[in-house]
BALOBA-1460 file (C-alpha; in Angstrom, 3 decimals):
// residues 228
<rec num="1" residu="x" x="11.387" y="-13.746" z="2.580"/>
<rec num="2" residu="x" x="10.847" y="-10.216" z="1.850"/>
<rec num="3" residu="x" x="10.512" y="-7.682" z="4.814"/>
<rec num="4" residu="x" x="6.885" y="-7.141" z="4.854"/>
<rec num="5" residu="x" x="5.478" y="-3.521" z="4.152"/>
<rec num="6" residu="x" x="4.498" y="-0.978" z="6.415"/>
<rec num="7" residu="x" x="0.283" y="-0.543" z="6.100"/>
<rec num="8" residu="x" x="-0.932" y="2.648" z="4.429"/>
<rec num="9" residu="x" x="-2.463" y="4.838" z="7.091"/>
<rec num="10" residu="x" x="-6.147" y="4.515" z="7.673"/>
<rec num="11" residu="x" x="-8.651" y="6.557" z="6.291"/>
<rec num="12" residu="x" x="-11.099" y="8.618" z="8.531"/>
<rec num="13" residu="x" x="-14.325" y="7.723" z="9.524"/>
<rec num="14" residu="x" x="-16.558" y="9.454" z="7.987"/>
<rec num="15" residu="x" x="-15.170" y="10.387" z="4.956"/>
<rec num="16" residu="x" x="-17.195" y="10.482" z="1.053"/>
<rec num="17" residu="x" x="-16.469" y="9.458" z="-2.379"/>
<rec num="18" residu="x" x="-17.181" y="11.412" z="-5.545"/>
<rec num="19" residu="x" x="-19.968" y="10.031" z="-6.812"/>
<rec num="20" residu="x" x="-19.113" y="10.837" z="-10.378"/>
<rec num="21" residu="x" x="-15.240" y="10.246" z="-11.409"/>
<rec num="22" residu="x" x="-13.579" y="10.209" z="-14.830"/>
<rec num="23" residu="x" x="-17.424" y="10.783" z="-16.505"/>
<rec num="24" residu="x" x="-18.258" y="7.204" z="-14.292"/>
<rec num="25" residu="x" x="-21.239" y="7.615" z="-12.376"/>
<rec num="26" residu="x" x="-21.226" y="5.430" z="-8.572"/>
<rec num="27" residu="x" x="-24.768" y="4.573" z="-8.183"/>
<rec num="28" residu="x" x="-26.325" y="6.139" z="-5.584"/>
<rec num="29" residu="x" x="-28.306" y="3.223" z="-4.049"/>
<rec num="30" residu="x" x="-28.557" y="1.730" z="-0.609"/>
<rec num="31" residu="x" x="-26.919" y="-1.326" z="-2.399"/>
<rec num="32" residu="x" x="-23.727" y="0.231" z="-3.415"/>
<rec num="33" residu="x" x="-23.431" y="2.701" z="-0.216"/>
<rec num="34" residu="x" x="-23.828" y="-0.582" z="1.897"/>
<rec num="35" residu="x" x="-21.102" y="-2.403" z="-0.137"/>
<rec num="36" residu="x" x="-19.046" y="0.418" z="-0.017"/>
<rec num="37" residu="x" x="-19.255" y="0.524" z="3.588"/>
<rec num="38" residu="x" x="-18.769" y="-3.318" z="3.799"/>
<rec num="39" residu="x" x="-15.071" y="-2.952" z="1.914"/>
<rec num="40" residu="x" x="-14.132" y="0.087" z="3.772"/>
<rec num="41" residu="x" x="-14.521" y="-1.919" z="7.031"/>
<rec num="42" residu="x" x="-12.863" y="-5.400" z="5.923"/>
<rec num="43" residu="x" x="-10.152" y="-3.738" z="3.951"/>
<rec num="44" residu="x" x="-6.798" y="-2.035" z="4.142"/>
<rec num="45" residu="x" x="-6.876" y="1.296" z="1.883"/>
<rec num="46" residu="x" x="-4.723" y="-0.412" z="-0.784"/>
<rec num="47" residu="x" x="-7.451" y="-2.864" z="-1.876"/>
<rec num="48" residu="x" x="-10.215" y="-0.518" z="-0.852"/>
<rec num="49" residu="x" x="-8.802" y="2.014" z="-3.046"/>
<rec num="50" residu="x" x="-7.534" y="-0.641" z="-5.685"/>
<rec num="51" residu="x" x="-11.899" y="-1.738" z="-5.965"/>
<rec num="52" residu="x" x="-12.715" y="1.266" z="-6.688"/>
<rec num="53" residu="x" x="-10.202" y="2.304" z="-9.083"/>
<rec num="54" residu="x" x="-10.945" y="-2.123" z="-11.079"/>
<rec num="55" residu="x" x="-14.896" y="0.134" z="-11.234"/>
<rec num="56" residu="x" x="-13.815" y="3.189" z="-12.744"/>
<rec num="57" residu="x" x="-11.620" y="1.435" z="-15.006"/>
<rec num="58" residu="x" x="-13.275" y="-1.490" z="-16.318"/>
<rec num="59" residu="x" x="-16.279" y="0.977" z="-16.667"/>
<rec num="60" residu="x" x="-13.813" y="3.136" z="-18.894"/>
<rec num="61" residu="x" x="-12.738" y="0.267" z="-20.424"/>
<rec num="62" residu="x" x="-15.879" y="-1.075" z="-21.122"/>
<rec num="63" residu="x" x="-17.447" y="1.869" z="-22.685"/>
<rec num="64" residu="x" x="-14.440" y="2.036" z="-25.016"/>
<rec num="65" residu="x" x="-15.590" y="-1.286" z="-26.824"/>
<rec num="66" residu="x" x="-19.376" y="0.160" z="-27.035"/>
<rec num="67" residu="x" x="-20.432" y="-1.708" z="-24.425"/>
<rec num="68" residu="x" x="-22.392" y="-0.556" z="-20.624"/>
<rec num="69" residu="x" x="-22.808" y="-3.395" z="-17.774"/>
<rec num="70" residu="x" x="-25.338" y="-2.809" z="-14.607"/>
<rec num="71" residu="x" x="-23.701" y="-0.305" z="-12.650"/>
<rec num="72" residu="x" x="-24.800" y="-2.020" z="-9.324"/>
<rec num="73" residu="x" x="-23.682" y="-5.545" z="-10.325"/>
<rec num="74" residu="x" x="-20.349" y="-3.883" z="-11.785"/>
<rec num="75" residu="x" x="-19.646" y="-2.258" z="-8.670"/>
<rec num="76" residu="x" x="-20.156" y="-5.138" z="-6.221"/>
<rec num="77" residu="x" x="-17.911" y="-7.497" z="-8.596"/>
<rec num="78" residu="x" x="-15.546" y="-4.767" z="-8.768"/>
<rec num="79" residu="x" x="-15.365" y="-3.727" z="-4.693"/>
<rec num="80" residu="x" x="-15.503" y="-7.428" z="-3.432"/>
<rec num="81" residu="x" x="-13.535" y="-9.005" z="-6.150"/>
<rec num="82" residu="x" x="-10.552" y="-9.080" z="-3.601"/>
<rec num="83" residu="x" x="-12.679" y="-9.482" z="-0.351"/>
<rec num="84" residu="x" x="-11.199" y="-13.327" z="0.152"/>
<rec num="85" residu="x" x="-8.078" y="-11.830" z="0.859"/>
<rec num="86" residu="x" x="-8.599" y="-9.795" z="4.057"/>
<rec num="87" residu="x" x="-9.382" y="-11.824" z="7.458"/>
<rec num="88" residu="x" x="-12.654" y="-11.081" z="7.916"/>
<rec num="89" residu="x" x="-13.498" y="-12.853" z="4.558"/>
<rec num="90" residu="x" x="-10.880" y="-15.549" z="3.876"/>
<rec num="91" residu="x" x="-10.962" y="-19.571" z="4.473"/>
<rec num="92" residu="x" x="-8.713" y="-21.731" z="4.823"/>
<rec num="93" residu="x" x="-9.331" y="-24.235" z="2.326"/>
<rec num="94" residu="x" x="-10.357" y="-22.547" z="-1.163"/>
<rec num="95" residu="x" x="-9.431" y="-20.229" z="-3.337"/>
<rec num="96" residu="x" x="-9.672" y="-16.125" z="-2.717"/>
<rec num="97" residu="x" x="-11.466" y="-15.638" z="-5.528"/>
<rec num="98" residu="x" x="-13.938" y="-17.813" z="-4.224"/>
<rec num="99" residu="x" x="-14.623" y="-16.357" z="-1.178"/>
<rec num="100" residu="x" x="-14.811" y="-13.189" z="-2.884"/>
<rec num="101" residu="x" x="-17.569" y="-14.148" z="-4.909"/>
<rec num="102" residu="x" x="-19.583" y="-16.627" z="-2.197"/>
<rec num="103" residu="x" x="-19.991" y="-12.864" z="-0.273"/>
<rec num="104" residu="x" x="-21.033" y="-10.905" z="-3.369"/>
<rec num="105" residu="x" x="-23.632" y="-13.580" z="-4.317"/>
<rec num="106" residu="x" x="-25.126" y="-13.261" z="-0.338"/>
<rec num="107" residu="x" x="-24.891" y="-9.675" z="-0.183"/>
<rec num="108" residu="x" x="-26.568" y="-9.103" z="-3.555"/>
<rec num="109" residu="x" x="-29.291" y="-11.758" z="-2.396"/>
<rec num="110" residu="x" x="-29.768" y="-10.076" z="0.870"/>
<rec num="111" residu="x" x="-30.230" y="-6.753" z="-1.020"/>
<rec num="112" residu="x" x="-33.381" y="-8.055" z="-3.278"/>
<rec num="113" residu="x" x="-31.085" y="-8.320" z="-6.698"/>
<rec num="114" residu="x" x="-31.834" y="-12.033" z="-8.377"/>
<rec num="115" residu="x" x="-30.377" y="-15.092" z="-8.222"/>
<rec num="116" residu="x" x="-29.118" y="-14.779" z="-11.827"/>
<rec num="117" residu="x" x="-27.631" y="-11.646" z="-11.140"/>
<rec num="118" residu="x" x="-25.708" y="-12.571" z="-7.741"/>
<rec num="119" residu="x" x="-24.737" y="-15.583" z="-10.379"/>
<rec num="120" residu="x" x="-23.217" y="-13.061" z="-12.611"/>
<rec num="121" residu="x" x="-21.803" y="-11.169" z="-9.782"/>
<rec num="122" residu="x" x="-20.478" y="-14.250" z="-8.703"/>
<rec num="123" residu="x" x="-18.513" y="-15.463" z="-11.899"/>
<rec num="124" residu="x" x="-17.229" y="-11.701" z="-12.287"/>
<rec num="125" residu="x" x="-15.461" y="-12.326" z="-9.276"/>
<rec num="126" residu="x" x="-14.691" y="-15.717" z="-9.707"/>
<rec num="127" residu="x" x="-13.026" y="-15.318" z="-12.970"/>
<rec num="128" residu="x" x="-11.415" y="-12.155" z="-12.503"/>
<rec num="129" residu="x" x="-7.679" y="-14.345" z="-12.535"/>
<rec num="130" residu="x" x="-8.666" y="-16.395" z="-15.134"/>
<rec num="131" residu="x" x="-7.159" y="-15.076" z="-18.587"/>
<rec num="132" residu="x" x="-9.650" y="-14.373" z="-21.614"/>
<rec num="133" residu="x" x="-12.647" y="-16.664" z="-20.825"/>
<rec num="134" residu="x" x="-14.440" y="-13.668" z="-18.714"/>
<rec num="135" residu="x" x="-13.839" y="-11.446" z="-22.040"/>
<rec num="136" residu="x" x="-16.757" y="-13.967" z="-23.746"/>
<rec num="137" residu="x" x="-19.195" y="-13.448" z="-21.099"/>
<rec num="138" residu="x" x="-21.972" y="-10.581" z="-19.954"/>
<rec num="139" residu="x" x="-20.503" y="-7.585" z="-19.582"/>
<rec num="140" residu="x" x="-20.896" y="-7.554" z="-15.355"/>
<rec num="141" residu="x" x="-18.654" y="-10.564" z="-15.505"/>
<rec num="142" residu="x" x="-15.865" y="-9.285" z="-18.142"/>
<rec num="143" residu="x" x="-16.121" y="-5.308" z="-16.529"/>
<rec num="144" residu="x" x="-14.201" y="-6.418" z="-13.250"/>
<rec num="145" residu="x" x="-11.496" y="-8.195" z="-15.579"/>
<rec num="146" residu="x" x="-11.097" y="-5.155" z="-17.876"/>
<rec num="147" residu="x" x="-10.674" y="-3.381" z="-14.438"/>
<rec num="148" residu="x" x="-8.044" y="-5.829" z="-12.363"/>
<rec num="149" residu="x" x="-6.162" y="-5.942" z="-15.921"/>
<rec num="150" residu="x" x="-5.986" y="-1.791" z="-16.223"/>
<rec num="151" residu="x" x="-4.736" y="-1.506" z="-11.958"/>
<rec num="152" residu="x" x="-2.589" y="-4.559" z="-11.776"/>
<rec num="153" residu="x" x="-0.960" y="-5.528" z="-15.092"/>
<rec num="154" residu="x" x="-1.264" y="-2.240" z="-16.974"/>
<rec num="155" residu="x" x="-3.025" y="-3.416" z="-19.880"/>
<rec num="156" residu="x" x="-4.800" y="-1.344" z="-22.550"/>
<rec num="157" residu="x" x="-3.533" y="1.902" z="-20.350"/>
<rec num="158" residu="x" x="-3.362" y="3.798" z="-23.580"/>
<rec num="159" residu="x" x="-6.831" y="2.860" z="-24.032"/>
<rec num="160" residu="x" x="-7.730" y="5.604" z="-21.385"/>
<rec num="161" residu="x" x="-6.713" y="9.079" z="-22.220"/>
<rec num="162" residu="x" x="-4.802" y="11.097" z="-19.711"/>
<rec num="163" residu="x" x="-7.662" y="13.198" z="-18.284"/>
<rec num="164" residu="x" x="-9.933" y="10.226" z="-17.066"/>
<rec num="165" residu="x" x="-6.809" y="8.146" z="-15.791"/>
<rec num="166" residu="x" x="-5.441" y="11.451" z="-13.569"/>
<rec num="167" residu="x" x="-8.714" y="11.743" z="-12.411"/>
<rec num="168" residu="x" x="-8.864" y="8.469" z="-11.484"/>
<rec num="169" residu="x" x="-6.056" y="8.493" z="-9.703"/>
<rec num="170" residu="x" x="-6.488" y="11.936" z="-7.965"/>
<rec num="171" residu="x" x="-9.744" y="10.150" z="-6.501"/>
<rec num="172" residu="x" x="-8.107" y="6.727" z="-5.578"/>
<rec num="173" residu="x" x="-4.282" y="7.103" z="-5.172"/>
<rec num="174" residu="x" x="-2.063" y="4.320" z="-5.997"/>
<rec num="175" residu="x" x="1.031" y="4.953" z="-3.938"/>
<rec num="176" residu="x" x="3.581" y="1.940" z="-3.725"/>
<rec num="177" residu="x" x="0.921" y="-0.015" z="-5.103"/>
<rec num="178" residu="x" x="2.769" y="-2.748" z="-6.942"/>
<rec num="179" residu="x" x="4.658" y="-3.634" z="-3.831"/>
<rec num="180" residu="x" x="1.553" y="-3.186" z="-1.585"/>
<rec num="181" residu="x" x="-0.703" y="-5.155" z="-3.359"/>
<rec num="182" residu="x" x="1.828" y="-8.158" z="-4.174"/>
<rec num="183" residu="x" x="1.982" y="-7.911" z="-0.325"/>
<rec num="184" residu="x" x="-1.473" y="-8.188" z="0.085"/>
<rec num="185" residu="x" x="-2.150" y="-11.094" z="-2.141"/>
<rec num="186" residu="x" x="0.447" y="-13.117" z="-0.611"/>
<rec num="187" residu="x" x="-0.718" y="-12.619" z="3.225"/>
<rec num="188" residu="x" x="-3.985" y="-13.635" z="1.748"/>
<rec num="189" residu="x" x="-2.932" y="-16.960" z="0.413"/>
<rec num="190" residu="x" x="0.337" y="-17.672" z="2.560"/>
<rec num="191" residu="x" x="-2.090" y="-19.957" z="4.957"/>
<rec num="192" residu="x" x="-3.761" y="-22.145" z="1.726"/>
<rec num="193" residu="x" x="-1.018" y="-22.709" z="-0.364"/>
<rec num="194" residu="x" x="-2.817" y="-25.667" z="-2.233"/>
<rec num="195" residu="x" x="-4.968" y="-23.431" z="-3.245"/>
<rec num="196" residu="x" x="-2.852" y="-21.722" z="-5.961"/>
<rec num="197" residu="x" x="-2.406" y="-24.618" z="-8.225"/>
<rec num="198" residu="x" x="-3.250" y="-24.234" z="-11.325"/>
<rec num="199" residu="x" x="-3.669" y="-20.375" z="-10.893"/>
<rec num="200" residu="x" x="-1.317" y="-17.555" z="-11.399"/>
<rec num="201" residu="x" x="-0.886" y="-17.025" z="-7.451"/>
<rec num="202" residu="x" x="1.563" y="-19.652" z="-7.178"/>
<rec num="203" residu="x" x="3.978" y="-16.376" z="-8.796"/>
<rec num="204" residu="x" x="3.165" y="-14.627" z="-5.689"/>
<rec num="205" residu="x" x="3.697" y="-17.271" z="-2.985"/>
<rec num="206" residu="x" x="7.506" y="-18.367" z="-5.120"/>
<rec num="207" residu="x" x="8.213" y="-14.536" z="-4.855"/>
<rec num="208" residu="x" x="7.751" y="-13.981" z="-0.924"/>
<rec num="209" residu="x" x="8.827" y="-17.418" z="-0.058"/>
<rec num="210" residu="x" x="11.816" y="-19.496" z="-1.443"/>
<rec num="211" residu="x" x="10.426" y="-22.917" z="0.092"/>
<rec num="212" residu="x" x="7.463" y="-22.845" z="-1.421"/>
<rec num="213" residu="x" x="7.340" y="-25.448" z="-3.908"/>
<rec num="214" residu="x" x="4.421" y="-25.496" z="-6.960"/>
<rec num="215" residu="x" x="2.512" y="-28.411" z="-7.680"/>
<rec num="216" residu="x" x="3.232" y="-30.070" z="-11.569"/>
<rec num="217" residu="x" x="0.593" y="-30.576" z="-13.401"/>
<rec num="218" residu="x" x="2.924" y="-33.626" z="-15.809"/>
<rec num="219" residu="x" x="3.688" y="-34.724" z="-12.631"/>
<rec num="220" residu="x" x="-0.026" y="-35.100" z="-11.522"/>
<rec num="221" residu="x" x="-1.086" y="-36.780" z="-14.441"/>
<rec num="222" residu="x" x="1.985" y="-39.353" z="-15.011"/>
<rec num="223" residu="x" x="1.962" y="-40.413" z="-11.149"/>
<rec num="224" residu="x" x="-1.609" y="-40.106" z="-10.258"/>
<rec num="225" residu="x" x="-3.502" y="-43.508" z="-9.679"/>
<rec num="226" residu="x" x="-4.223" y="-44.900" z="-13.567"/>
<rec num="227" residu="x" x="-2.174" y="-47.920" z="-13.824"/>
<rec num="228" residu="x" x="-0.985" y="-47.097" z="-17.482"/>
């Protein structure tokens, strides 16, 4: 197992966020300051800073293909589309995503937004590690996809021109950030393991462990229970 990274300082107390980055405007609500302040508190700077930059990207990226999403609903999927993974927000028993998106839904409920948009809120973060389907939904769902996408996997970089991304990134710094957040996504799943099938995180856990073994799927369905 890999030697396991040593934390990014914390951030001071205190401190403020642009409210305008790359030509993206962060809405200056009560809703997005308190979500803001929500992330800040349950997260490590790497995924705090990683949020915001999935928000300034998939806005970016979004805009590109003539589209605009809610800015509040895009922000909330963006900041807690990683939430399950820190301690204050993860279970035991289901997926990250999930948990992520069962505390978007209740904080967008407990801030007056509607059921159907906590729903969309919800599948944004849901989805956000499922390939392509969020790409055929509303635009709050497929925004936090275009933005994980940009930040993790580097896809449609060229998409953003070099002014916007180095402002970006002057804002919210990625530094070590493959390594970091590899690191984070494991310590959030390490404990559920079971939870990964069928999902891309099984990667992670082979990477940082060597006895970690991934369910088949053939094997599932030619040993499960049908007598045939």
């Amino acid at each position: 197992m890999s030697e396991p990274l040593t934390a990014p300082p914390t951030a001071p107390s205190g401190e403020c966020f642009d409210r305008t980055i790359a030509g993206i405007a962060v809405p200056d609500t009560d809703l997005v300051r308190a979500a803001t302040a929500l992330v800040r508190e349950a997260a490590d700077d790497t995924v705090f800073h990683h949020s915001r930059r999935v928000y300034l990207w998939g806005m970016l990226q979004l805009a590109a293909q003539g589209r605009t999403a809610d800015p509040e609903l895009a922000y909330v999927g963006a900041m807690f589309h990683d939430l399950g993974l820190t301690p204050a927000y993860r279970t035991s028993d289901r997926r990250f995503e999930i948990d992520g998106a069962e505390a978007a839904y209740g904080f967008l409920r407990d801030h007056g937004r509607s059921p159907e948009d906590a729903r969309a809120a919800w599948l944004a973060v849901a989805l956000h590690t499922t390939p392509e389907v969020p790409h055929h939904l509303a635009p709050e769902v497929t925004v936090v996809t275009l933005g994980v996408e940009t930040d993790v996997l580097g896809l449609r970089l060229d998409r953003i021109e070099p002014g916007p991304r180095a402002e970006v990134l002057a804002a919210h710094p990625r530094p070590d950030f493959k390594n970091r957040i590899l690191r984070a996504f494991y310590e959030g799943m390490a404990s559920r393991p079971a939870t990964t099938f069928g999902t891309m995180n099984d990667d992670v856990l082979a990477h940082f462990d060597p006895a970690f073994r991934r369910v088949d799927f053939v094997r599932v369905i030619q040993e499960n229970a049908w007598p045939e």
